[in-house]
N, CA and C atoms as an extended XYZ file, in Angstrom:
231
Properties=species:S:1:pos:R:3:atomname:S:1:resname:S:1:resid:I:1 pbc="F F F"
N      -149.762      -34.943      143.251 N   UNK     1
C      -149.099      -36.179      143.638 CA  UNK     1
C      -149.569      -37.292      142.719 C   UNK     1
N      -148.667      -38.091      142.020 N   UNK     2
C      -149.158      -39.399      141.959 CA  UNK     2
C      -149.584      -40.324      142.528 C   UNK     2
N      -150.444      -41.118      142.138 N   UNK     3
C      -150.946      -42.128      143.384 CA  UNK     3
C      -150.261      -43.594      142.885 C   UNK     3
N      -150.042      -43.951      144.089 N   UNK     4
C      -148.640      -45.111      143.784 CA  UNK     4
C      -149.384      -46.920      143.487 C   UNK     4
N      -148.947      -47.221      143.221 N   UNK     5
C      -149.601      -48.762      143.336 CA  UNK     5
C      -149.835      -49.287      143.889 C   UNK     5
N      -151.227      -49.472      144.214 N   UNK     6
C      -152.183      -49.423      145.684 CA  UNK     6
C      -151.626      -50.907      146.165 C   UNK     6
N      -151.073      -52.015      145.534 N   UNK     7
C      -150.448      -53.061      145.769 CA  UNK     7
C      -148.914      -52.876      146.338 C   UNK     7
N      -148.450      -52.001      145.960 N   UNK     8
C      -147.101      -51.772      146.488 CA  UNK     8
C      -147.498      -51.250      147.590 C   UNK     8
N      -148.188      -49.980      148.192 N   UNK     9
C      -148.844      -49.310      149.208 CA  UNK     9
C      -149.000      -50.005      149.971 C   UNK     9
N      -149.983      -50.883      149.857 N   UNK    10
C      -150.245      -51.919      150.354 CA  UNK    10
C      -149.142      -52.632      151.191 C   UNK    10
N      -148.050      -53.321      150.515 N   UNK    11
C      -146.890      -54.098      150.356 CA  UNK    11
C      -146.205      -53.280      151.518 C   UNK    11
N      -145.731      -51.792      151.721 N   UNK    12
C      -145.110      -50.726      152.157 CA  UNK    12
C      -145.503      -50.588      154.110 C   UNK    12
N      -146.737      -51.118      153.762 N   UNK    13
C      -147.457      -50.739      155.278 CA  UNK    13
C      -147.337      -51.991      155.920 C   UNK    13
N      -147.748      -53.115      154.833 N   UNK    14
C      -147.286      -54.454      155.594 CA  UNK    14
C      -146.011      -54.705      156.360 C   UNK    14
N      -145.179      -54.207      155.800 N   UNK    15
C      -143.801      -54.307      156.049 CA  UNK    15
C      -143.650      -54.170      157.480 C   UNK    15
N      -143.866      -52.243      157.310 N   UNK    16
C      -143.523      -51.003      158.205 CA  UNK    16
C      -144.029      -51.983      159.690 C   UNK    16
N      -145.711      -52.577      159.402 N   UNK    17
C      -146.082      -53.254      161.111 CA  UNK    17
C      -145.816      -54.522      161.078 C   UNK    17
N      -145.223      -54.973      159.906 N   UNK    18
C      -144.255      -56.148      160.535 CA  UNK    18
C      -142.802      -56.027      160.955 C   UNK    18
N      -142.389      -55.196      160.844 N   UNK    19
C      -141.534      -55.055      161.546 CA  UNK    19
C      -141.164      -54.277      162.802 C   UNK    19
N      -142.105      -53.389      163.324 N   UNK    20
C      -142.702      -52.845      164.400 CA  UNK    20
C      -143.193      -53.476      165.063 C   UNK    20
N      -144.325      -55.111      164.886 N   UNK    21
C      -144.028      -55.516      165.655 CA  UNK    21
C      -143.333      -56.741      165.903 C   UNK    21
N      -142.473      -57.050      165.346 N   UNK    22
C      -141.069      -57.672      165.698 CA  UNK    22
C      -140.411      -57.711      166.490 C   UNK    22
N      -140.159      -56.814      167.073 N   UNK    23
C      -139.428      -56.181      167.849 CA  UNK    23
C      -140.368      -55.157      168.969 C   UNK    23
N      -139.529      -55.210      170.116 N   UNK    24
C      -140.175      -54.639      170.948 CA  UNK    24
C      -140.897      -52.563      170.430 C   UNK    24
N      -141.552      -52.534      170.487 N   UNK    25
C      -141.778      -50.913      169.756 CA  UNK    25
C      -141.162      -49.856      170.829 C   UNK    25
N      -140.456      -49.235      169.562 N   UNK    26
C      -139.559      -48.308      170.251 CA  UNK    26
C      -139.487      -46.978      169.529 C   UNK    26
N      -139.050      -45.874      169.920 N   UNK    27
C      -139.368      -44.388      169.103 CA  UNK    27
C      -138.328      -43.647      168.932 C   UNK    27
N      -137.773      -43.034      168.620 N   UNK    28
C      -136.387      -42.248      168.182 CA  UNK    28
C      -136.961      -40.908      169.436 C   UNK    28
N      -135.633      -40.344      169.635 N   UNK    29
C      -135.454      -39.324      170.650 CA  UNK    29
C      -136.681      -38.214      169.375 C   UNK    29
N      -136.681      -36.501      170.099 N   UNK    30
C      -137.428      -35.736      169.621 CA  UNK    30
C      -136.635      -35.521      168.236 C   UNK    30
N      -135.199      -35.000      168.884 N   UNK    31
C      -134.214      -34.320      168.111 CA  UNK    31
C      -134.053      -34.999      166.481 C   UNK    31
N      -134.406      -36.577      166.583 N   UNK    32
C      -133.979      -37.397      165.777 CA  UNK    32
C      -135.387      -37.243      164.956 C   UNK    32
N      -136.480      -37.255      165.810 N   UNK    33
C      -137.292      -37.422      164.460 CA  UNK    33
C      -137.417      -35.802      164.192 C   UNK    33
N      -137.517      -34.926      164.588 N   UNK    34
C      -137.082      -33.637      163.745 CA  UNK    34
C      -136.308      -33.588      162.235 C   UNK    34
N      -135.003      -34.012      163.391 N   UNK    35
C      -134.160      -33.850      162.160 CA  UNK    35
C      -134.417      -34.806      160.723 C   UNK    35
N      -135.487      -35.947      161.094 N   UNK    36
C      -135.785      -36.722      159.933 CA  UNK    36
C      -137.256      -36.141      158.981 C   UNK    36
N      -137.791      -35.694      159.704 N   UNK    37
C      -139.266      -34.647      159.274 CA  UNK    37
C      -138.372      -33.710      158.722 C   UNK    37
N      -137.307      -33.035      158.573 N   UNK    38
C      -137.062      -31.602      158.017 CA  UNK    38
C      -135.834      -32.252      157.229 C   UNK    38
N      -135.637      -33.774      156.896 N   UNK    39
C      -134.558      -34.532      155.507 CA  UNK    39
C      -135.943      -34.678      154.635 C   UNK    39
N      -137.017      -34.859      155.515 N   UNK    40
C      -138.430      -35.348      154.106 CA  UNK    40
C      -138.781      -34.005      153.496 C   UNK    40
N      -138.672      -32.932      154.095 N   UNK    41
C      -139.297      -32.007      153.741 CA  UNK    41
C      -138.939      -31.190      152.388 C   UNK    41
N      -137.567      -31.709      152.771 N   UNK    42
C      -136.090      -31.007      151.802 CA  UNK    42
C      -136.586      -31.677      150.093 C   UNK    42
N      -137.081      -33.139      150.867 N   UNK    43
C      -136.968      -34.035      149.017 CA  UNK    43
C      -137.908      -33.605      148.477 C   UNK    43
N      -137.796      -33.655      147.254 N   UNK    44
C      -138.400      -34.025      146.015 CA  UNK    44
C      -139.595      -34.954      145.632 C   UNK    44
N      -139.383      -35.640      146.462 N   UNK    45
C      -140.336      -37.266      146.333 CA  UNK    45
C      -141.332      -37.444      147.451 C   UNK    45
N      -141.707      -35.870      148.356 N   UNK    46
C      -141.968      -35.470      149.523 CA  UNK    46
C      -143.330      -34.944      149.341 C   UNK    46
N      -144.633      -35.051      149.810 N   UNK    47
C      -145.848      -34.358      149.082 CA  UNK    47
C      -146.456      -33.729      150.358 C   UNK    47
N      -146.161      -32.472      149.938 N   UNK    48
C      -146.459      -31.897      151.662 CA  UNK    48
C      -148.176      -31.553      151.694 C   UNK    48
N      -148.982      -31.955      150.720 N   UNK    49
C      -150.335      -31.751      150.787 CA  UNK    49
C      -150.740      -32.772      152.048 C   UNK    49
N      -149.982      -34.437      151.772 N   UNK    50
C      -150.924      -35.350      152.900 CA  UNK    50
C      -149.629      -35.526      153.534 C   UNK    50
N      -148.423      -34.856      153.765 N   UNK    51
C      -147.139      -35.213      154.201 CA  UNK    51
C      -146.808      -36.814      154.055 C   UNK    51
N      -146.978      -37.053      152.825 N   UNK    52
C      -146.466      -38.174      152.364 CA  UNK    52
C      -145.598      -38.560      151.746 C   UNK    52
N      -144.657      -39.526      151.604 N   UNK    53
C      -143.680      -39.879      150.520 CA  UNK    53
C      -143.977      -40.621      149.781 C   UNK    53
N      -143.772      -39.993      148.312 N   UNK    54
C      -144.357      -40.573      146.827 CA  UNK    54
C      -143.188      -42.189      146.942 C   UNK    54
N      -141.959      -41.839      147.582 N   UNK    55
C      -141.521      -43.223      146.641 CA  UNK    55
C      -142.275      -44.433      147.752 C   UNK    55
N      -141.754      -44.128      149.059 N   UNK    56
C      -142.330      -45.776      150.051 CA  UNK    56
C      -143.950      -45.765      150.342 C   UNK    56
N      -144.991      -44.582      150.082 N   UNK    57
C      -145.806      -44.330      150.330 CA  UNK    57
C      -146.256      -44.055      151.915 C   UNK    57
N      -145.104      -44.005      152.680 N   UNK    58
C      -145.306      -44.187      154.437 CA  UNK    58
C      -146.036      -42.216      154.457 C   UNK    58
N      -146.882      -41.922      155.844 N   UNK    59
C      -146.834      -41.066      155.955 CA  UNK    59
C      -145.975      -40.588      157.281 C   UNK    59
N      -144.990      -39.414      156.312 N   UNK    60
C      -143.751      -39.428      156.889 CA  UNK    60
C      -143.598      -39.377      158.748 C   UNK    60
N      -144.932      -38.253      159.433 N   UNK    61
C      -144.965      -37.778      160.247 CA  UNK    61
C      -145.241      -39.096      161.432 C   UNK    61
N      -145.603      -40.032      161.383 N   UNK    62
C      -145.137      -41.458      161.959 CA  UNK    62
C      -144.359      -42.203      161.836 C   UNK    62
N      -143.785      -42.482      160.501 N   UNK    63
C      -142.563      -43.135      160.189 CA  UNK    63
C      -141.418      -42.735      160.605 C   UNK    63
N      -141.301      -41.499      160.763 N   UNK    64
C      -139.901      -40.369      161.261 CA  UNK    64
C      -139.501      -40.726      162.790 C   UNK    64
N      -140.389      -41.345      163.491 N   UNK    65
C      -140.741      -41.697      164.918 CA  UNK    65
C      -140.205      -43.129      165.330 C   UNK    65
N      -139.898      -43.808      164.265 N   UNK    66
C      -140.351      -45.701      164.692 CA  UNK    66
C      -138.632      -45.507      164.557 C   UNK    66
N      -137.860      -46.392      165.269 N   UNK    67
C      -136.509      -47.015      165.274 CA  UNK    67
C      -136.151      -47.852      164.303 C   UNK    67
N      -137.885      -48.282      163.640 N   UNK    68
C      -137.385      -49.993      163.111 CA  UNK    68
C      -137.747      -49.226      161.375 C   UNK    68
N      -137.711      -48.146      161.211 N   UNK    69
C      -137.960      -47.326      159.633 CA  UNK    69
C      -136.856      -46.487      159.306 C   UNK    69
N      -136.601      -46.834      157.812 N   UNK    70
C      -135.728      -45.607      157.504 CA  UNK    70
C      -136.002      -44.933      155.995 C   UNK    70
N      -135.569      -44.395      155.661 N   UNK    71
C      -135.617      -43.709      154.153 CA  UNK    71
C      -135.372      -44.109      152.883 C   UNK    71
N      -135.940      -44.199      152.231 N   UNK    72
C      -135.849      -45.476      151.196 CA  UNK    72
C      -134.674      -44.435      150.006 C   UNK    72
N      -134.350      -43.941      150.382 N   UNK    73
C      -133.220      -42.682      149.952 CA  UNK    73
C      -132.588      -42.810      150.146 C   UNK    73
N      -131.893      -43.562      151.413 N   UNK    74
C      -130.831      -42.811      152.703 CA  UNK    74
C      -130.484      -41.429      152.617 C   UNK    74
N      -131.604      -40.485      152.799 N   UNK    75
C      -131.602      -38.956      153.164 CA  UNK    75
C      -131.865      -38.577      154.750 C   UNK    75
N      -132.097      -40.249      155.844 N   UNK    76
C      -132.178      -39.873      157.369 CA  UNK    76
C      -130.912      -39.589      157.745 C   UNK    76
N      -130.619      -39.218      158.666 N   UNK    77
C      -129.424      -39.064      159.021 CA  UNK    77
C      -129.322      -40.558      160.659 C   UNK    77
């Protein structure tokens, strides 16, 4: 894996809990984050050593969960 720009990383996570908590926190059904854990799994840009994604740096297996995240791809459904 490449390691991404600990400033963008950075930048990526800020976001993710500002906008989580923004809004009341809320979680996608099972089915939904499945089906979004097995669109990360499929990519390319997907690093299944720390199940992370090289491009937003989120780790996928929480992000797949939140209502207020999506795929910096549009590969969620």
């Amino acid at each position: 894996m490449r390691f991404p720009n600990p400033f963008y990383a950075i930048g990526a996570f800020y976001r993710a809990v500002k906008r989580l908590f923004s809004v009341k926190p809320s979680f996608v059904t099972e089915e939904i984050a499945e089906k979004r854990l097995k669109a990360c799994e499929e990519c390319p840009h997907f690093d299944s050593s720390v199940r992370q994604c090289e491009i937003c740096t989120c780790f996928v297996d929480l992000k797949a969960q939140l209502t207020t995240e999506s795929c910096p791809k549009g590969r969620w459904p």
